[in-house]
C-alpha positions as CSV (number, residue, x, y, z in Angstrom):
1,X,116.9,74.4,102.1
2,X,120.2,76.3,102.9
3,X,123.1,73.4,103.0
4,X,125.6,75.3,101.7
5,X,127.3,78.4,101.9
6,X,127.2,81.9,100.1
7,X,124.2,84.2,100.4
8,X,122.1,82.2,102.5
9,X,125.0,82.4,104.7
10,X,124.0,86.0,105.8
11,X,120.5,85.6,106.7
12,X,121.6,82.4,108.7
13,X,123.7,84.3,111.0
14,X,121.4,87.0,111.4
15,X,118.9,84.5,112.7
16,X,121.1,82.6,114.8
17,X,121.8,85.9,116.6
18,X,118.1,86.6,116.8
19,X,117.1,83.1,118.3
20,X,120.2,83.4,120.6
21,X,118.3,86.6,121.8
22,X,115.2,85.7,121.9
23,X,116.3,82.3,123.6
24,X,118.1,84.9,126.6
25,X,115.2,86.9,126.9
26,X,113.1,83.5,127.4
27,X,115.4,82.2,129.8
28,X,114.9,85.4,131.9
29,X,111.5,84.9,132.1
30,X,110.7,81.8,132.8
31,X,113.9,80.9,134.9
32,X,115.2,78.3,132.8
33,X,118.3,77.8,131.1
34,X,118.8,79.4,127.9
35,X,120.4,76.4,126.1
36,X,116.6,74.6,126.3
37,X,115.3,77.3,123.9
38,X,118.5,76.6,122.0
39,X,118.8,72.8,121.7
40,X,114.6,73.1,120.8
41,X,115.4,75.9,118.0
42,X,118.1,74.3,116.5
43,X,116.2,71.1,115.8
44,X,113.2,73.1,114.4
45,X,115.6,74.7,112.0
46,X,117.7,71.6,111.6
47,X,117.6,69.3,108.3
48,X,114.8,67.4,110.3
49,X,112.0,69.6,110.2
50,X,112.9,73.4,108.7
51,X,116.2,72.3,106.5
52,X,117.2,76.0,107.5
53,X,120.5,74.6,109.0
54,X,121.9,72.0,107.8
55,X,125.5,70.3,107.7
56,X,127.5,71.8,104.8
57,X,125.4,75.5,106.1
58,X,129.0,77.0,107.3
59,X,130.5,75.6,103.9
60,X,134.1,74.1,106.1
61,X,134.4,76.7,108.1
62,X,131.9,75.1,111.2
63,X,134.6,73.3,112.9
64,X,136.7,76.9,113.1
65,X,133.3,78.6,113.9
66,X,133.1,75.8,117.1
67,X,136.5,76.2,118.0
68,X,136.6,79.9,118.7
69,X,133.1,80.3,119.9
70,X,134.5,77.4,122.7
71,X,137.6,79.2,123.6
72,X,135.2,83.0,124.7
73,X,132.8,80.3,126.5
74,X,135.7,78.7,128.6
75,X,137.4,82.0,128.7
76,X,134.5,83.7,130.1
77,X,133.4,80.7,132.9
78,X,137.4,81.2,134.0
79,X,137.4,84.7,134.5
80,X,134.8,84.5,137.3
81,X,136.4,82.0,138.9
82,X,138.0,83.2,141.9
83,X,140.8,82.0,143.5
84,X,139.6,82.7,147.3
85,X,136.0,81.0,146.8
86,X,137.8,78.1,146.2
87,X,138.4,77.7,150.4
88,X,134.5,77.9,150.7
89,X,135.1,74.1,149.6
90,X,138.6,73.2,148.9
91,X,138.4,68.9,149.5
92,X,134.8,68.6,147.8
93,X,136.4,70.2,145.5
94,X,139.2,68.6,144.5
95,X,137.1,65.0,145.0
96,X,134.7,66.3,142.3
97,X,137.3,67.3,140.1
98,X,139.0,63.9,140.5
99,X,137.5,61.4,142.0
100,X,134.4,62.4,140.7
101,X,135.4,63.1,137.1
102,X,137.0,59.3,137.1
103,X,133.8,57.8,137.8
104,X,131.7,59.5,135.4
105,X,134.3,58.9,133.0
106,X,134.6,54.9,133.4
107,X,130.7,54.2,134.2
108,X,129.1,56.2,131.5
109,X,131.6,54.3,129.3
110,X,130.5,51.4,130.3
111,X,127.1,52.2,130.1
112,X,127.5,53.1,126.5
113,X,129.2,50.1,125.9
114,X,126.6,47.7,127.4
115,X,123.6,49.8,126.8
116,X,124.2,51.1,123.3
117,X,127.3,48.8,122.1
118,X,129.6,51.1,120.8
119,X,133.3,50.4,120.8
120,X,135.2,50.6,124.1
121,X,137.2,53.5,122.4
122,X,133.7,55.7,120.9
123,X,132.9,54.7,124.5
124,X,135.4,56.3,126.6
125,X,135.0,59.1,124.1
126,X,131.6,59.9,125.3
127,X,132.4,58.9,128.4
128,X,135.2,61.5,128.3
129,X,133.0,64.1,126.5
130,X,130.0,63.7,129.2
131,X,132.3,64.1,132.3
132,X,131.7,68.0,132.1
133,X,128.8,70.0,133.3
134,X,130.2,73.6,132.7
135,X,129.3,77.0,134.2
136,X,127.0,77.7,131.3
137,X,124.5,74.8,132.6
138,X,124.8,75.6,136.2
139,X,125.4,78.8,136.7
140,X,122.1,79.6,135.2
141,X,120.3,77.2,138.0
142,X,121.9,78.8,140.7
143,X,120.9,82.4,139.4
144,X,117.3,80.4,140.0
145,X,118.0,78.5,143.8
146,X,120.3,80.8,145.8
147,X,122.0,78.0,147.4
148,X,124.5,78.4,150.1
149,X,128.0,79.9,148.5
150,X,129.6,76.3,149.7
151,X,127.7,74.6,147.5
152,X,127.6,77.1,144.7
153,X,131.2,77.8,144.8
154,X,131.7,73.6,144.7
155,X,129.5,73.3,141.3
156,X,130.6,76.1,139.5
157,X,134.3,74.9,140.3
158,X,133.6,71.6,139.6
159,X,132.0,72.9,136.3
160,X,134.9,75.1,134.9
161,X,137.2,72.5,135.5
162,X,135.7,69.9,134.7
163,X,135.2,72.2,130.8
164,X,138.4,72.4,130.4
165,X,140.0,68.8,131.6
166,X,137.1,66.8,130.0
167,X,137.8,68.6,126.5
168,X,141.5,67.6,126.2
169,X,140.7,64.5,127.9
170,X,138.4,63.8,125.1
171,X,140.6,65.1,122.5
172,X,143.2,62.8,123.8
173,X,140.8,59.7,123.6
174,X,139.7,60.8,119.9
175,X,143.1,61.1,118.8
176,X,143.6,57.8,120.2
177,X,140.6,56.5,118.5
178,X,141.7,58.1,115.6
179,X,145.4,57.2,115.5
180,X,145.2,53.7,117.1
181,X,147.1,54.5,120.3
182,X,145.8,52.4,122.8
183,X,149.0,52.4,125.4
184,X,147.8,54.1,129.1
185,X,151.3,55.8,129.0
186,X,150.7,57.1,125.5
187,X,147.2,58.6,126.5
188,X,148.8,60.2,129.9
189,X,151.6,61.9,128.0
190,X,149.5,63.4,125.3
191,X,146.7,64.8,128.0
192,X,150.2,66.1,130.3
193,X,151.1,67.5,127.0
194,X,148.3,69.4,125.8
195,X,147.3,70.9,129.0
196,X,151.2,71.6,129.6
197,X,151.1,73.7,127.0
198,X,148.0,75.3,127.3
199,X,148.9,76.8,130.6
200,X,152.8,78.0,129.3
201,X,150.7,80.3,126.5
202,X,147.6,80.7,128.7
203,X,150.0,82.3,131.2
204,X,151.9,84.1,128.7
205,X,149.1,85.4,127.3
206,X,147.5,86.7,130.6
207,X,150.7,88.3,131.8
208,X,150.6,90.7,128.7
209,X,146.9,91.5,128.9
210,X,147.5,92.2,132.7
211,X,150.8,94.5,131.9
212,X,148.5,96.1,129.2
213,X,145.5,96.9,131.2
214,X,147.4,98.0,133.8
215,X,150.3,100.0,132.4
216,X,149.6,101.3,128.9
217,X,147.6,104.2,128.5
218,X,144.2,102.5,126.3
219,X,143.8,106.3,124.8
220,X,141.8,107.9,127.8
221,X,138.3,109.1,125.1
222,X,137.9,105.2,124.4
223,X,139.6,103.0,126.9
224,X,137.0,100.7,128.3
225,X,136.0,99.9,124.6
226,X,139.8,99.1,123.9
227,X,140.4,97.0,127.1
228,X,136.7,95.0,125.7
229,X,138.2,94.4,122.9
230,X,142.1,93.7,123.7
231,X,140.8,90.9,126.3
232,X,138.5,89.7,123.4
233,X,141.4,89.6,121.0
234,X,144.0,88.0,123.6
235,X,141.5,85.2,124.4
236,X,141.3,84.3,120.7
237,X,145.1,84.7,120.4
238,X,145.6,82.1,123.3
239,X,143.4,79.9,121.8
240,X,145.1,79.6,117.7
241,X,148.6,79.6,119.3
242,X,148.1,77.3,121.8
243,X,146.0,75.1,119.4
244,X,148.5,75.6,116.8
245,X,151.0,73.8,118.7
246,X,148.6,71.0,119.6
247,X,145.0,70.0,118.8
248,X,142.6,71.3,121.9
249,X,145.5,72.9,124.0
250,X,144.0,76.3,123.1
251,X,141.0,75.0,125.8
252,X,143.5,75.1,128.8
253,X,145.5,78.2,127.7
254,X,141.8,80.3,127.6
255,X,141.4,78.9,130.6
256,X,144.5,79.6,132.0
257,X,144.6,83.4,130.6
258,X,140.6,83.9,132.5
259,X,141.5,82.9,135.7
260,X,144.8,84.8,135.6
261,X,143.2,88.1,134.7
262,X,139.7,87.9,137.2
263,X,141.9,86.9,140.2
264,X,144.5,90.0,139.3
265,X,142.1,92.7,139.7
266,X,142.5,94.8,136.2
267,X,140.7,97.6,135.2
268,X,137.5,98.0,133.4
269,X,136.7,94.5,134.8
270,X,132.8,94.7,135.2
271,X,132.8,96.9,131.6
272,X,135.2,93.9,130.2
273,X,132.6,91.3,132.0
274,X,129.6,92.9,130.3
275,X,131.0,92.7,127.3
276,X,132.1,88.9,126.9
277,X,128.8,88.3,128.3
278,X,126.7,89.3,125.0
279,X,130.0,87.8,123.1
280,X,128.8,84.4,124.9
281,X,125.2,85.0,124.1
282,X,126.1,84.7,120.7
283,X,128.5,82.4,120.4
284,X,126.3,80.1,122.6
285,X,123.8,80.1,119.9
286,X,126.1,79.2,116.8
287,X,127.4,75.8,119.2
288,X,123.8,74.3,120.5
289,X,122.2,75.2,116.8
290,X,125.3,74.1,114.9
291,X,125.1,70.7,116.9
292,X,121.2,70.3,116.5
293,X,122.0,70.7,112.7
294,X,123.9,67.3,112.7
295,X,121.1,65.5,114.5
296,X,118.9,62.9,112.3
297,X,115.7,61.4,114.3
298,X,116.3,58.3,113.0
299,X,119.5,58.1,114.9
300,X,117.6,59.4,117.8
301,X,114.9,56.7,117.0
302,X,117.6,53.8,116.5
303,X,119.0,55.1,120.3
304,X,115.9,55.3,121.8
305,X,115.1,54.3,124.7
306,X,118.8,52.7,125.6
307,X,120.0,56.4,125.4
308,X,117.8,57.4,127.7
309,X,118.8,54.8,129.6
310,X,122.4,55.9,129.3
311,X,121.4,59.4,130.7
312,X,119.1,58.2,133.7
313,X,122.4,56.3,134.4
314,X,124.8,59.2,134.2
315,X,122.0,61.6,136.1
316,X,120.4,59.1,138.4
317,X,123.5,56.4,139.6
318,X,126.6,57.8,138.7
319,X,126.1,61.8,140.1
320,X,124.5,60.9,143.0
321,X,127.8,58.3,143.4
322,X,130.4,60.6,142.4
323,X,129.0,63.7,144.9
324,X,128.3,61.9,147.6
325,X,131.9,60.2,147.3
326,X,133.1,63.3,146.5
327,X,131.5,65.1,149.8
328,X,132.1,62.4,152.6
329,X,133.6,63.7,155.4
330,X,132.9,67.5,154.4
331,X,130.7,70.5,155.6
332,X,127.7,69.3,153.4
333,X,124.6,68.3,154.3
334,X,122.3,65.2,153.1
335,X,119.9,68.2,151.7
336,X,123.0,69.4,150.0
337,X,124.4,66.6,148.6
338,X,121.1,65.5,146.6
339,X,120.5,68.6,145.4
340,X,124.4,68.5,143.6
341,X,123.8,65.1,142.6
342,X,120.6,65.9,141.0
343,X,121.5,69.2,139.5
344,X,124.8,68.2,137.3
345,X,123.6,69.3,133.9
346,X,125.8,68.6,131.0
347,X,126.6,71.5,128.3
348,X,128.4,73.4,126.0
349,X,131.6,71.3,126.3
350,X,130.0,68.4,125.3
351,X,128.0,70.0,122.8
352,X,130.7,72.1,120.9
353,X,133.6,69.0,121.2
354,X,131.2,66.9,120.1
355,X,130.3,68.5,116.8
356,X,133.8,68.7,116.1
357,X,134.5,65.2,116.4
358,X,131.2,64.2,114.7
359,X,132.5,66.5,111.4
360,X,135.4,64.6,111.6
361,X,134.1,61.5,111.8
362,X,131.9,62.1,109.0
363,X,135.1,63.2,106.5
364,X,136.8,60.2,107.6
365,X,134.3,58.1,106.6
366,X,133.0,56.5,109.9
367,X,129.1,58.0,109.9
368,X,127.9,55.9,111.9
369,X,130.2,56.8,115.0
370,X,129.6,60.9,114.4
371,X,125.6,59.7,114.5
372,X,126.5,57.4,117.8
373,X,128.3,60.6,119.5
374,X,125.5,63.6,118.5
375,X,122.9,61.3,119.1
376,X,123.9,60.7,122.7
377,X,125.6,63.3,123.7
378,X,122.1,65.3,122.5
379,X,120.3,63.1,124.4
380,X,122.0,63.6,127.9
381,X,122.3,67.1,127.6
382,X,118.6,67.4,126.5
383,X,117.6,65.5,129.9
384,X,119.6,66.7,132.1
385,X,119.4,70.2,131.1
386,X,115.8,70.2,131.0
387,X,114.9,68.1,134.0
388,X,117.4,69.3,136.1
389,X,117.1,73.0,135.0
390,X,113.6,73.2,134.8
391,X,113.0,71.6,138.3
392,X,115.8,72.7,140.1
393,X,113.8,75.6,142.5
394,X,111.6,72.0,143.4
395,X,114.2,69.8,144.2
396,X,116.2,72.5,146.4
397,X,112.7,73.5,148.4
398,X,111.9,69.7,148.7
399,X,115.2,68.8,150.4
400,X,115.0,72.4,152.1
401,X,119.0,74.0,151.2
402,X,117.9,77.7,150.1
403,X,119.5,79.3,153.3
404,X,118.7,82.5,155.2
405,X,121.5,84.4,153.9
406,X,123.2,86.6,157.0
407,X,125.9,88.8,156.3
408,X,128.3,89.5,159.8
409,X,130.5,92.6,159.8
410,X,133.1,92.0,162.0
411,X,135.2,88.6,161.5
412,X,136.9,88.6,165.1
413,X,135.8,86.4,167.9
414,X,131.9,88.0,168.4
415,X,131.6,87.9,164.5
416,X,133.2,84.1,164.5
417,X,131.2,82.5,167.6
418,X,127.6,84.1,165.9
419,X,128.8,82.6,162.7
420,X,129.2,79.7,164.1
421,X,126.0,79.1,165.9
422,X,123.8,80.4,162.7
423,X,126.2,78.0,160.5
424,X,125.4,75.0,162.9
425,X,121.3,75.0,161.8
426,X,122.3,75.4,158.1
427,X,122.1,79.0,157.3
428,X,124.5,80.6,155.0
429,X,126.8,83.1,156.7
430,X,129.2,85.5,155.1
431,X,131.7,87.4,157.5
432,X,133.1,90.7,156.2
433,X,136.5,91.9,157.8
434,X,139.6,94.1,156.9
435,X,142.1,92.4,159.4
436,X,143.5,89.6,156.9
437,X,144.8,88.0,160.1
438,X,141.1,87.9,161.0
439,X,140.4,86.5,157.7
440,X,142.7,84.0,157.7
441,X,141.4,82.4,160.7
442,X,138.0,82.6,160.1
443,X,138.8,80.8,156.7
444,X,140.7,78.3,158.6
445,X,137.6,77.5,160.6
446,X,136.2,76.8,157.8
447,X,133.7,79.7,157.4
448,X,133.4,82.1,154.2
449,X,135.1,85.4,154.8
450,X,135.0,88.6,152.5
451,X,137.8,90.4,152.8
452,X,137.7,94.2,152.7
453,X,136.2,97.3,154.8
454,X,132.8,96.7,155.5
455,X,131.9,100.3,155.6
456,X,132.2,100.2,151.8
457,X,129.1,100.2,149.7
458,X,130.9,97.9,146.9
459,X,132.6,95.5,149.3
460,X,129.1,95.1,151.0
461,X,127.3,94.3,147.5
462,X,130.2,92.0,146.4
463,X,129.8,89.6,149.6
464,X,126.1,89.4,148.7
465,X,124.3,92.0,150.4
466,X,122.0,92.2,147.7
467,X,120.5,89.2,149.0
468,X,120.9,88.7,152.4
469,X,118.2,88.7,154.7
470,X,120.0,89.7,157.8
471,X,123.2,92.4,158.6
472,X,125.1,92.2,161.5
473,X,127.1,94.9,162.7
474,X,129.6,92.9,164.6
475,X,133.3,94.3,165.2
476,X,134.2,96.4,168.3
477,X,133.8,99.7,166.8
478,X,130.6,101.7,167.4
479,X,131.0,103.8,164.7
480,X,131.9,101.1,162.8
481,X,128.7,99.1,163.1
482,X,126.2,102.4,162.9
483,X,127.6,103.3,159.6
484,X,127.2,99.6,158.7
485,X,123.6,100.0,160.0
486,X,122.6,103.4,158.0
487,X,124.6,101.4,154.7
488,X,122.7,98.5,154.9
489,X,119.3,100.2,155.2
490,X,119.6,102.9,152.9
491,X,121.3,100.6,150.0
492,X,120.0,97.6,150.6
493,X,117.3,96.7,152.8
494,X,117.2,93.4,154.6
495,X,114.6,92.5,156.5
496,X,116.7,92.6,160.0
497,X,119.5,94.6,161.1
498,X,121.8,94.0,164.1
499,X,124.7,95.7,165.8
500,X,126.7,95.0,168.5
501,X,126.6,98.3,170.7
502,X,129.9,98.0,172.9
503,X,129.2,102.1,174.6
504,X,125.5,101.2,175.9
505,X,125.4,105.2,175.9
506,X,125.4,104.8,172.1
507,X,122.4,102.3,172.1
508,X,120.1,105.4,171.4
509,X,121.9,106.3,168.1
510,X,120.8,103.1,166.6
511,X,117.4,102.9,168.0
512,X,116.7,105.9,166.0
513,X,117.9,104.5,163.1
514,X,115.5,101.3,163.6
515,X,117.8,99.0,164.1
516,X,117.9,96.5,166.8
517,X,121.3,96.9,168.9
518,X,122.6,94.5,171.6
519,X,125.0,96.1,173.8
520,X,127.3,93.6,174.9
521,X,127.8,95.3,178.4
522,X,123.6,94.7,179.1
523,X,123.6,91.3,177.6
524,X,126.5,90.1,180.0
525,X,124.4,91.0,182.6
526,X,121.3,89.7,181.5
527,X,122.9,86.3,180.8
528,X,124.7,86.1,184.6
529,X,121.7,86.7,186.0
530,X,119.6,84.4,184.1
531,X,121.9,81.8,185.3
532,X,121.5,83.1,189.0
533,X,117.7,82.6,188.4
534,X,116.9,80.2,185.5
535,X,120.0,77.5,185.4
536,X,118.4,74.9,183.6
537,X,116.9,77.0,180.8
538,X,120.4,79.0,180.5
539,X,121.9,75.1,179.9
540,X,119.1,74.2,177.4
541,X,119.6,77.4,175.8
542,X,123.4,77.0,175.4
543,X,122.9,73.3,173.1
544,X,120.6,75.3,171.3
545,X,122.3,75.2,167.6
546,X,124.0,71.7,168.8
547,X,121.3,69.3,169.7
548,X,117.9,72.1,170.1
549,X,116.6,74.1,167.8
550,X,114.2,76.9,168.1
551,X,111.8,79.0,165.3
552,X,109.6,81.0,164.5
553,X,107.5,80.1,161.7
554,X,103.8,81.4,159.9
555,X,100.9,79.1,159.4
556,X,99.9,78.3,155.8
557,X,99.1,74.6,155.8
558,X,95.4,74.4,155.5
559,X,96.2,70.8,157.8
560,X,96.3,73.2,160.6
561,X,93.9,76.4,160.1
562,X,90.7,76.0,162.0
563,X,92.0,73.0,164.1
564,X,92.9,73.5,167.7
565,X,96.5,73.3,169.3
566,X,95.3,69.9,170.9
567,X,94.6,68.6,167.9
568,X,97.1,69.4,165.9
569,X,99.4,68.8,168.8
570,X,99.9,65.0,167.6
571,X,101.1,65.4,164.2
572,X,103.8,67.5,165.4
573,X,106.7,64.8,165.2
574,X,108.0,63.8,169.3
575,X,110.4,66.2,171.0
576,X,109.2,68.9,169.5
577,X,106.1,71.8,170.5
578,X,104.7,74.7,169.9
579,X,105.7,77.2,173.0
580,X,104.5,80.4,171.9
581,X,101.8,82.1,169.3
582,X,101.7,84.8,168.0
583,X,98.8,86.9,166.4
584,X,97.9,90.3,165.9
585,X,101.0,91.4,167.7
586,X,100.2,89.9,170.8
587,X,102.1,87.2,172.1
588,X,100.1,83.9,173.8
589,X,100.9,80.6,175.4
590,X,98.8,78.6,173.8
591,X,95.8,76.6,175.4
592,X,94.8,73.0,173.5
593,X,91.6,74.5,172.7
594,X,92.7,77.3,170.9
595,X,92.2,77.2,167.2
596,X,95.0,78.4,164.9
597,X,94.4,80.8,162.0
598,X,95.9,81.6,158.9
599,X,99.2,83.6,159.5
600,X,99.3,82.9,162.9
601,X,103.3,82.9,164.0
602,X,104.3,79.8,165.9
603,X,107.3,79.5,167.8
604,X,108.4,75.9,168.2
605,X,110.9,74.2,170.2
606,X,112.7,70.6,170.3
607,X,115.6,68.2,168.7
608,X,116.8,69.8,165.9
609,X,115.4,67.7,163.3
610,X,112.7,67.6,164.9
611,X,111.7,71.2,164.6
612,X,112.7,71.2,161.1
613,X,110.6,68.5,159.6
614,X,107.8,71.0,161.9
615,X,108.8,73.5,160.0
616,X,108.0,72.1,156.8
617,X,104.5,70.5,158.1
618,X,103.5,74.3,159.5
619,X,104.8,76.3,156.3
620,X,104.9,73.3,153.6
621,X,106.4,75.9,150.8
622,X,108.8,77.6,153.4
């Protein structure tokens, strides 16, 4: 059993660097977050069941080992946080970070009191602890369920924030614990202190990288491998100076130093991004294993089934509270909100504060608090990680958020109006546009705009062309939208691509290229004299995206294959019908005694919610 240092030491690490492999390489497969394989690793080597990891493993040096290995986590969550997502979002933002954080904070206190009857001070120390979910949780899920960049941008804020706040504001509470300051005032002064501090060096620290980076010649044979490993080293400076001037400041001054130098656009970034990634991977692996080494099962046992009380309290009541809270009045919809409220996993924050205090605790004396603190802390981020991780592509599909991803080139008023109109049934829609006057007001109207020259292969893949199902060439240059066109197809292939065609003597041009154009000049006339001829369609048409709805859909319920459309014509919910089929690429009106077959295309037409909750009866796993 290897509870103490020297040369068991090596093999130890090596294996915690192989697990923390193995455990990414799992995680890629199966879709699930890596800190599962973790968390179940570092309890099979733990003093439970291997005694390969135990307490005294790290000889005094774990709490250092913590420490640092937090500071490249929070650094690297806070590099990728940038500034201009945060409009995707901004009041649900700042609710969650606020509001939100307030109420986790008091009612998982509370439950811990109550449930598991801790002091109010351990209590408000795990309540503190627990208030963050953190990017390395939820990023993860949304790698899994490509949500709509409103709502990913809101967790992944929420989470980095959240890292950084909750850990001093635990640190504050623990200190108070620890020193017998109980005053409000006292508390509020040494949280404004700490994270006063952190940002001073943070940004102190960032503004040197930046110069560095940006001015100082890295050695031209080696200089991506000497930016790596300056950022590396400036992260870990940040952290032991700001930490040397006060316990857990170093947390804000990392994060303060990350979000300074992603926003400022240095070089090497995606070689410097790499790079702390497989730092993480490691680091990752000495927190979650170093934490499961402090858990006993009889602890667990004596928690039981009140802990998991605690944590279907903080997953179940509280999150779904604090979001929707947190979202009233926003852009969000119902399908939104429970799917943030049920996907709020707790982390490496919790995880790595928490063994520090628990060490503590124990070389003070006060055991039974450090078991009280793994032991739940463990517990929530076990269930919530592994619930809400492992079921997270179920819960989006059952309340139907993964949008059709549409990317618009073009942010002026063609670009803005389509936006709006796809935005209105739920899709997610990214504009791309060069005029920042353009982007401005698109961003005031609340929709995400990219900003940058749409005719540029990198500034296409950084606004999620990757992924999107449609491209729309949208601005008032011909040229413009054809090279848009020929991009999108030959480095990305959607499955639809549009352009507006302003010359209709250019239509030709994109024909060729097989992509559908819509000359504005043809459609103009098309729509006057549809309203000449066909007024009251032309006014139903115009609500659709408002009150109607219309789509096209493929059969794969076996509730309708083999029955005909008068039969199935009932379950379909009121205000809603099927007005068109079609089937071997011929298009029908469908007669009631016409039996539907599998992959049969329906289009169907009604009240909006109407011809969704269709939608999910035609195509049950759309």
């Amino acid at each position: 059993m290897a509870t103490t240092g020297g040369p068991n030491l090596i093999g130890i690490v090596a294996a915690i660097i192989g697990i923390g492999v193995i455990a990414q390489i799992l995680s890629d497969r199966f879709r699930i977050p890596s800190v599962v394989f973790l968390i179940t690793a570092g309890v099979l080597l733990g003093p439970e069941v291997l005694g390969v990891v135990g307490p005294n493993s790290f000889g005094n040096a774990l709490g250092a080992i913590v420490g640092l290995s937090v500071a490249i986590i929070v650094f690297e969550g806070a590099f990728h946080l940038r500034i201009d997502d945060l409009r995707s979002a901004p009041g649900a933002t700042l609710k969650l970070i606020t509001v939100g954080a307030a109420i986790a904070l008091v009612g998982t206190a509370v439950a811990v009191r109550f449930l598991l009857g801790a002091a109010w001070d351990v209590s408000f120390l795990i309540g503190a602890l627990l208030v963050a979910t953190g990017p390395t949780v939820v990023t993860p899920i949304l790698e899994v369920v490509p949500a709509r960049d409103r709502v990913e941008t809101a967790l992944e804020t929420e989470g980095i924030v959240n890292d950084v706040t909750a850990a001093i504001l635990a640190v504050v509470v623990f200190e108070a614990v620890s020193l017998g300051n109980s005053s409000l005032t006292e508390l509020l002064t040494l949280f404004t202190e700490r994270l006063g501090i952190g940002i001073l060096v943070g940004g102190v620290v960032g503004a040197i990288l930046y110069y560095a980076l940006q001015y100082i010649d890295l050695s031209p044979g080696s200089a991506p491998r000497n930016a790596r490993l300056l950022v590396l080293a400036g992260a870990l400076v940040a952290y032991g100076a700001a930490d040397t001037i006060a316990t857990e400041a170093g947390i804000a001054a990392v994060a303060t130093a990350g979000v300074l130098l992603g926003n400022l656009g240095v070089p090497y970034e995606e070689e410097i991004s790499a790079f702390k990634g497989d730092v993480t991977l490691i680091v990752l692996s000495f927190v979650f294993i170093a934490l499961a080494a402090l858990l006993r099962f009889d602890v667990l046992a004596e928690i039981g089934l009140r802990g998991l009380a605690v944590a279907g309290i903080v997953a179940l009541v509280l999150r779904p509270l604090l979001v929707f809270l947190s979202t009233a009045g926003d852009r969000f919809t119902t399908g939104e909100r429970w799917f943030m409220s049920l996907v709020g996993p707790r982390g490496i924050i919790p995880a790595s504060v928490a063994t520090l205090f628990a060490i503590q605790f124990r070389n003070a004396g006060q055991a039974a608090a450090a078991d009280l603190l793994v032991g739940t802390v463990f517990l929530v981020i076990f269930v919530t990680v592994v619930f809400e991780g492992g079921f997270a592509r179920r819960i989006a599909e059952y309340f139907d958020i993964i949008p059709m991803r549409v990317l618009i080139i073009g942010g002026g008023t063609v670009g803005r109006s389509l936006a709006q109109r796809l935005e209105s049934r739920g899709e997610n829609v990214v504009l791309v546009e060069q005029d920042q006057e353009n982007v401005e007001t698109a961003r005031n109207a609340g929709f995400t705009a990219h900003h940058g020259d749409g005719t540029d292969t990198e500034v296409l893949r950084s606004a999620g062309a990757n992924n999107a199902r449609i491209v729309v060439g949208a601005t008032g240059d011909d040229d413009v939208n054809l090279l848009v066109s020929q991009l999108a197809r030959s480095k990305f292939d959607p499955e639809t691509i549009l352009a507006r065609v302003n010359n209709p003597d250019n239509a030709e041009a994109f024909e060729e290229l097989g992509v559908r154009a819509i000359s504005s000049t043809v459609a103009i006339a098309q729509a006057m004299d549809n309203y000449i001829e066909r007024p009251s369609m032309m006014d139903w048409m115009a609500e659709i995206g408002h009150t109607g709805e219309i789509q096209e859909v493929d059969i794969t319920s076996e509730d309708l294959i083999g029955r005909t459309v008068e039969e199935v014509g009932p379950k379909f919910p009121e205000d809603c019908l099927i007005a068109l089929i079609q089937r071997d690429g011929e298009t029908k009106v469908p007669q009631p005694d016409l039996t539907l077959q599998r992959g049969d295309r329906l289009t169907i037409i009604g009240g909006r919610e109407e011809v969704h909750e269709a939608l999910r009866f035609v195509h049950p796993d759309r």
